[in-house]
C-alpha positions in Angstrom: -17.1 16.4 16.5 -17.7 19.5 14.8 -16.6 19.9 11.6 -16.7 23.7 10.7 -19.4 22.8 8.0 -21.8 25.2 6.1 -25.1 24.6 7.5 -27.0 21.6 6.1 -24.2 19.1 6.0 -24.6 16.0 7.8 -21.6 13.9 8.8 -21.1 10.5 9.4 -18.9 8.0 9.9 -17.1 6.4 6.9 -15.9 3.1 8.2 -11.7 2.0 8.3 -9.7 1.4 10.9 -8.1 4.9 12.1 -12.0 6.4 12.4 -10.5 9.6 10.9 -12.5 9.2 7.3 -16.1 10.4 7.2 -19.0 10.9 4.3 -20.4 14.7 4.1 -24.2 14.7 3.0 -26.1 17.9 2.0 -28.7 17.7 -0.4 -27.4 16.0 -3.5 -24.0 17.0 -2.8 -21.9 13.9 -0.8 -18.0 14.4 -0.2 -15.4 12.4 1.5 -13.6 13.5 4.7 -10.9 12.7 6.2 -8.7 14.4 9.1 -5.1 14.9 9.0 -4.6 13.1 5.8 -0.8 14.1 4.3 -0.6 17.3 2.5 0.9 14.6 0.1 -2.5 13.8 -1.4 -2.9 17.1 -3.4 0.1 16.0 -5.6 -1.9 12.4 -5.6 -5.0 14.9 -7.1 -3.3 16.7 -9.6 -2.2 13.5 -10.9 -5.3 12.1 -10.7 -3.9 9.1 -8.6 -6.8 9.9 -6.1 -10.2 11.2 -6.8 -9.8 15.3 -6.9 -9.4 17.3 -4.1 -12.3 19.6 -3.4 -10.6 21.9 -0.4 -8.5 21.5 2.7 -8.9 23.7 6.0 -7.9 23.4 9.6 -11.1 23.4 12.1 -12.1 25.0 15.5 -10.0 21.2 16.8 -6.9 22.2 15.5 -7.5 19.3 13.0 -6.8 19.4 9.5 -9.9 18.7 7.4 -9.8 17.4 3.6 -12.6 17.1 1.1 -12.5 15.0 -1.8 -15.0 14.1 -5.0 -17.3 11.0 -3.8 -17.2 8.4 -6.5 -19.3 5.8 -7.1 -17.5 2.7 -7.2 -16.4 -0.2 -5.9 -13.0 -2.3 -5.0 -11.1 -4.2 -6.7 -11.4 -7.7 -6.8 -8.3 -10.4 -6.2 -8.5 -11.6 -9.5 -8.7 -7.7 -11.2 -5.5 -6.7 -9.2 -3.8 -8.9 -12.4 -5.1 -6.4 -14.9 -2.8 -4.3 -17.1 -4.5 -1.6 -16.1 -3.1 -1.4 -11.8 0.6 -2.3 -13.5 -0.1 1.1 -15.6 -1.5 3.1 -12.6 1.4 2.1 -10.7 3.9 2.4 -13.1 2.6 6.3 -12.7 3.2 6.7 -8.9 6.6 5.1 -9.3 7.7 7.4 -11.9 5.9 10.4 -11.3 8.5 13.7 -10.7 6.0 15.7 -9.1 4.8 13.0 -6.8 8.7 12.3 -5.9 9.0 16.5 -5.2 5.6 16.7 -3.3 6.5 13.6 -1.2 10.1 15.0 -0.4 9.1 18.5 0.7 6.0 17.6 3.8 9.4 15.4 4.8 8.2 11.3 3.6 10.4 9.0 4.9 12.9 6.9 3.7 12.6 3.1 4.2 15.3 0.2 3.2 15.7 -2.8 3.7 17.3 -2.8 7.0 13.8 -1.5 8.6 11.4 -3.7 7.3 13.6 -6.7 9.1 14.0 -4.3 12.0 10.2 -4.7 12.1 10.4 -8.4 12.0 12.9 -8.9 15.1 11.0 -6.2 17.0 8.8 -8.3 20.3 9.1 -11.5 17.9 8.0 -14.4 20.2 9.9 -17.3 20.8 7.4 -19.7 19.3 7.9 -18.0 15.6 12.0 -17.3 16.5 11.8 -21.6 16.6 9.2 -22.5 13.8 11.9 -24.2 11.1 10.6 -22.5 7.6 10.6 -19.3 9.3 14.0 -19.0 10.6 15.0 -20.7 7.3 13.3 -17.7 5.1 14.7 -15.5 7.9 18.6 -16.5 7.0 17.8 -16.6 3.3 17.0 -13.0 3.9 19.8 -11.6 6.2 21.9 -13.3 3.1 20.4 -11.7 0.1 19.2 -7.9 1.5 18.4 -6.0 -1.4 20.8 -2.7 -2.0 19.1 0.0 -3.8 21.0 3.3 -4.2 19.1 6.4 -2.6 18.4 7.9 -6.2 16.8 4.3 -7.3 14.0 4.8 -4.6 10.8 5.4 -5.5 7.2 6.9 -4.0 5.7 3.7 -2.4 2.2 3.4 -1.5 3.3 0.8 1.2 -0.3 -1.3 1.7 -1.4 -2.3 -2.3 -4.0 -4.8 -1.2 -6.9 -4.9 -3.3 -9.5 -2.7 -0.8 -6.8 0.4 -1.7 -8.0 0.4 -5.0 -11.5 2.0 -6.4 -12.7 1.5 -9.9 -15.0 4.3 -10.8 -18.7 4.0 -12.3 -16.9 5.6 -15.7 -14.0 2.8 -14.8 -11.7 5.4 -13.4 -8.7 3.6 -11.4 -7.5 5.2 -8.5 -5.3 4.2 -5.2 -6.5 5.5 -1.6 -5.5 5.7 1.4 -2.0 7.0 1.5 -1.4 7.4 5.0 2.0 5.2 4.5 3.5 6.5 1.5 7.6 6.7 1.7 10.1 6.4 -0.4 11.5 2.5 -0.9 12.2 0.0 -3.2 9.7 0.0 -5.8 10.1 -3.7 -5.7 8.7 -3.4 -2.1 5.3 -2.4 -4.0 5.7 -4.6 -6.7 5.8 -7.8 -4.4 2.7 -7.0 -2.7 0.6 -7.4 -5.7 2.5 -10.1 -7.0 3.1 -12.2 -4.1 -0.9 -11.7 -3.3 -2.7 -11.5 -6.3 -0.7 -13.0 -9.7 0.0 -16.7 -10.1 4.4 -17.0 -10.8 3.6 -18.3 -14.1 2.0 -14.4 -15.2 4.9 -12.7 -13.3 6.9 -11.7 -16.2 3.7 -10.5 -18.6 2.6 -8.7 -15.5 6.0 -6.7 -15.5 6.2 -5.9 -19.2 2.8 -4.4 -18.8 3.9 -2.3 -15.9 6.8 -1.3 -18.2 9.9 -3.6 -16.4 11.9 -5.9 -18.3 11.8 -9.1 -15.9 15.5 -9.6 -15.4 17.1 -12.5 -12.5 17.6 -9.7 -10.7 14.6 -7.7 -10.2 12.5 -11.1 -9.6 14.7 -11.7 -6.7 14.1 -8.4 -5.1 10.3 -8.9 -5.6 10.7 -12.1 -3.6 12.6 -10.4 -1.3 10.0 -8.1 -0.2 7.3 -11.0 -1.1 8.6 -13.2 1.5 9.2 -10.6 4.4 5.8 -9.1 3.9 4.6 -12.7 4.6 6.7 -12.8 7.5 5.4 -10.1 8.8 1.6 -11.1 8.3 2.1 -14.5 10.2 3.5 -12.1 13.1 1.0 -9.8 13.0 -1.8 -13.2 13.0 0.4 -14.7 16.0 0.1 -11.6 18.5 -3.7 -10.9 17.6 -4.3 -15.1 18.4 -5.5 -15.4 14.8 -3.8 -18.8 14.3 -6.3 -20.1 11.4 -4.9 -17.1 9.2 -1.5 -17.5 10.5 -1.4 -20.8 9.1 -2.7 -19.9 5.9 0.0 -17.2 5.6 3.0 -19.8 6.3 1.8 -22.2 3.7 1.6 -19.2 1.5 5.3 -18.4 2.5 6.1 -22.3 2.0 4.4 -22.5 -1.5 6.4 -19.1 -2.5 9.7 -19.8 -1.1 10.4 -23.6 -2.3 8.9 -22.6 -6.0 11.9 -19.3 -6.1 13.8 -19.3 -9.0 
């Protein structure tokens, strides 16, 4: 693929699942590259969400070509994604006005409830349609839908898991790959890292350092999101035959659901 690159760069592959990120070598230099990213991420650099733009141009492809600062670094680990300091990073997105313009003008969707069980329903097999806890989590839900109003939503980065976050070699925080940012519940976020990552007992400190008061009713709209994100995983496992981790996920879903307050 030809990149447009002053002379001396070399290219290569930078690993993920889409095969649109790449690693741009000259010299000392080294950038990041990615194709077709969201014009959304130079809001994400000026607030220094994601490591700093460097330039953006469209190539000979028709592709859209970004550049961003290489950091050393390294992910998060489970056990890190308690910290005080990922509830203050994303207390940031949530609440950030310039993110919530930038996000609203290159058109970011809008997500509610309603879709995320859309997804659920959508080629379910009949073999997770019977499975008891599941169709028992799958009523409690239908029952309980969370209703946000439209000016309560918030920028979402949609896929928290712990490889989305880099810790700088100065211990820098940042949040990548923002390919599925929208607008939703900022509970929908919020459960990700909860349900994953903090044990029930550290919900609440977890909260007060993100800056939330942890009231009855937020709790439940983490759980919400918590157990349909679940749901979702142990479909995802079923159709790919991955019945080990499937497994795994439901006794996660189990453990979750029967210890709800």
């Amino acid at each position: 693929m030809d990149f447009d690159l002053d002379a001396g760069w070399q290219v290569r592959p930078a690993g993920g699942n889409t095969g649109a990120a790449f690693v741009g070598t000259r010299a000392q230099e080294k950038i990041f590259l990615k194709r077709n990213t969201s014009p959304f991420l130079a809001a994400l650099s000026m607030e220094g969400i994601t490591p700093r733009l460097i330039w953006t141009k469209r190539i000979s492809s028709g592709d859209v070509l970004t550049a961003q600062e290489w950091l050393n670094g390294r992910t998060l680990t489970n056990r890190e994604m308690q910290s005080p300091m990922v509830a203050r990073l994303l207390n940031k997105v949530h609440h950030s006005s310039l993110l919530k313009k930038m996000l609203r003008q290159v058109g970011g969707q809008t997500i509610a409830s309603d879709h995320f069980l859309q997804q659920y329903y959508l080629n379910l097999s009949s073999d997770l349609r019977q499975h008891p806890l599941l169709k028992q989590v799958l009523r409690y839900l239908i029952q309980n839908k969370p209703m946000v109003k439209q000016n309560q939503l918030e920028v979402c980065h949609g896929d928290l898991n712990h490889k989305n976050w880099l810790l700088s070699d100065e211990q820098r925080l940042y949040i990548v790959d923002w390919d599925d940012a929208m607008f939703a519940d900022a509970a929908f976020d919020l459960s990700t890292i909860l349900c994953q990552y903090v044990p029930r007992a550290n919900w609440d400190d977890w909260l007060l350092a993100y800056g939330l008061k942890p009231t009855e009713a937020i709790i439940q709209r983490i759980e919400w999101y918590g157990y349909l994100n679940l749901m979702l995983i142990v479909k995802q496992f079923y159709q790919q035959q991955r019945y080990h981790e499937m497994n795994q996920a439901i006794i996660q879903l189990q453990t979750l659901f029967i210890n709800k307050k």
